[in-house]
C-alpha positions as CSV (number, residue, x, y, z in Angstrom):
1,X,0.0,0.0,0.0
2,X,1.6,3.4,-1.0
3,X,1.7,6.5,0.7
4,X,-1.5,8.0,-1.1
5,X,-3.6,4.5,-0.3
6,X,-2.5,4.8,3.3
7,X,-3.5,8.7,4.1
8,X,-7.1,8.7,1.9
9,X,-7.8,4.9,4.1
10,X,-6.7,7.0,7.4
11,X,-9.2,10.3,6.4
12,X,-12.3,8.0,5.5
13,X,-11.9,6.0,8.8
14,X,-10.9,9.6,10.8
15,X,-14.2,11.1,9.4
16,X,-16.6,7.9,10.5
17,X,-15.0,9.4,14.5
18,X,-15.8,13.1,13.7
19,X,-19.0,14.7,14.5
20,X,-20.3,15.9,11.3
21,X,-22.2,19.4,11.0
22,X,-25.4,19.3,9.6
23,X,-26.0,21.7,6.9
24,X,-28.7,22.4,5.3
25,X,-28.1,20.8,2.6
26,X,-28.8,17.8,4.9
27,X,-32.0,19.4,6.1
28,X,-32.9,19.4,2.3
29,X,-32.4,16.0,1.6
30,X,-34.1,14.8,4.7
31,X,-37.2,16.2,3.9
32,X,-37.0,15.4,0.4
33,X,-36.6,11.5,2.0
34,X,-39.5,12.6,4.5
35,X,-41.5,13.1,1.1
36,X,-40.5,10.1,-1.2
37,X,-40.1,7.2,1.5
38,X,-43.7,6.8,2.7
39,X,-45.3,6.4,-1.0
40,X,-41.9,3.9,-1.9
41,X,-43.0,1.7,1.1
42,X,-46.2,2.1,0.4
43,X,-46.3,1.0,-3.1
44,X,-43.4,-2.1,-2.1
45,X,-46.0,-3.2,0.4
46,X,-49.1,-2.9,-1.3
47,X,-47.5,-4.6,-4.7
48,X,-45.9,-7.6,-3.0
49,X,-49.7,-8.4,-1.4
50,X,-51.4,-7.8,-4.5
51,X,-48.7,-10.2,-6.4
52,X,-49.2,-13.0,-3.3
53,X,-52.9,-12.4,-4.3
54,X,-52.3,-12.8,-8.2
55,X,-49.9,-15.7,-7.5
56,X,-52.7,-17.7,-5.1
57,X,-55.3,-17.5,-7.7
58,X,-52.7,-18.7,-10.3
59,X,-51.8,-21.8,-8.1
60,X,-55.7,-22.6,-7.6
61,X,-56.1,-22.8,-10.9
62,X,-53.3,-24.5,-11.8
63,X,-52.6,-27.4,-9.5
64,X,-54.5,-29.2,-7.5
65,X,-54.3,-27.8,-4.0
66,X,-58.1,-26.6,-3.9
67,X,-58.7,-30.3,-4.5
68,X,-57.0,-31.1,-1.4
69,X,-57.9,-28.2,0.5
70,X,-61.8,-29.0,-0.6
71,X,-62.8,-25.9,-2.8
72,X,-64.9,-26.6,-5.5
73,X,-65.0,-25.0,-9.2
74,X,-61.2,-23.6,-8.3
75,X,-61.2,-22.4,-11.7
76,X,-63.9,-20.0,-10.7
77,X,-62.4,-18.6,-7.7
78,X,-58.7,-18.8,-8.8
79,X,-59.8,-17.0,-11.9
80,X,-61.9,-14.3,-9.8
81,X,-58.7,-14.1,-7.0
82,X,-56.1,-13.6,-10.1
83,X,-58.0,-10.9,-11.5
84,X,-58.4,-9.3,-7.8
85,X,-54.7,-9.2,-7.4
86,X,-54.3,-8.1,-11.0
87,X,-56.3,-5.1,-10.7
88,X,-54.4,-4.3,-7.4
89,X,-51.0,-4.3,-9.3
90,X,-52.5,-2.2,-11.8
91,X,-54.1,0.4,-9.4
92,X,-50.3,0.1,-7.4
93,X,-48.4,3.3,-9.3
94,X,-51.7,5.4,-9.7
95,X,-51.7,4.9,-5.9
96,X,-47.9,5.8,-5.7
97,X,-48.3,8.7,-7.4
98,X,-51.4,9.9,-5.8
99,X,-49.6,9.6,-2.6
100,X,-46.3,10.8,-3.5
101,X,-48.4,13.9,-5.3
102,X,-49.9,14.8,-1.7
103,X,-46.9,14.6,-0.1
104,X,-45.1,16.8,-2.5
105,X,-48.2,19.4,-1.8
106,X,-47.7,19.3,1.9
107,X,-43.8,19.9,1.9
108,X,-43.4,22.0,-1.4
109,X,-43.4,25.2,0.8
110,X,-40.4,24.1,3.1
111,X,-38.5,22.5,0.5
112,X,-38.3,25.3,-2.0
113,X,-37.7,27.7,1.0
114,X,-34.9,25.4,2.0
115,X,-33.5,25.6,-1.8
116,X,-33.9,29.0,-2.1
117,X,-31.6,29.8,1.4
118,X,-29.2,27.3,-0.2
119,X,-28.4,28.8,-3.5
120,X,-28.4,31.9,-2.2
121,X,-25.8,31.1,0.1
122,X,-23.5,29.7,-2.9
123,X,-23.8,33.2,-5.3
């Protein structure tokens, strides 16, 4: 390891021990997270319940496990389940949006006021 290696290995583990100012660039970026991360777990959630949903339809009407579960006509109801859980993934990033859209509304003010104090301070 040469000279260069050694110092820029010693300043990133030096800077993990230092107690970092918070700027507000930070501030900006936090609510920005504070805005995005709600609708993103939202639409994770929502989408891996509504593809469990799709996927238990598909496997009733596929195999025989309503057989040994005793549901009759599974074509019926995995068909009507499928569809269910289709129409959930499908109404997923309209949700998303809708979500991420009100969010966006409810912040806007102290986001752009935050971005405004920062560029200022760089001219």
């Amino acid at each position: 390891m040469n000279k260069n290696d050694r110092e820029f290995l010693v300043r990133k583990i030096r800077t993990q021990y230092t107690e970092k100012e918070h700027s507000a660039l930070d501030k900006l970026k936090a609510l920005d997270t504070k805005v995005k991360r709600p609708a993103s777990i939202f639409a994770y959630v929502f989408g891996s319940i509504s593809a469990l949903i799709m996927g238990s339809g598909m496997s009733l009407v596929m195999t025989d496990i309503a057989e040994k579960v005793g549901i009759g006509h599974p074509m019926l109801y995995g068909i009507v389940i499928g569809v269910i859980g289709m129409l959930m993934a499908i109404v997923n990033f309209p949700l998303y949006q809708s979500i991420l859209s009100a969010r966006r509304k409810k912040y806007a003010d102290q986001i752009i006021a935050l971005s405004d104090q920062i560029v200022n301070q760089s001219r």
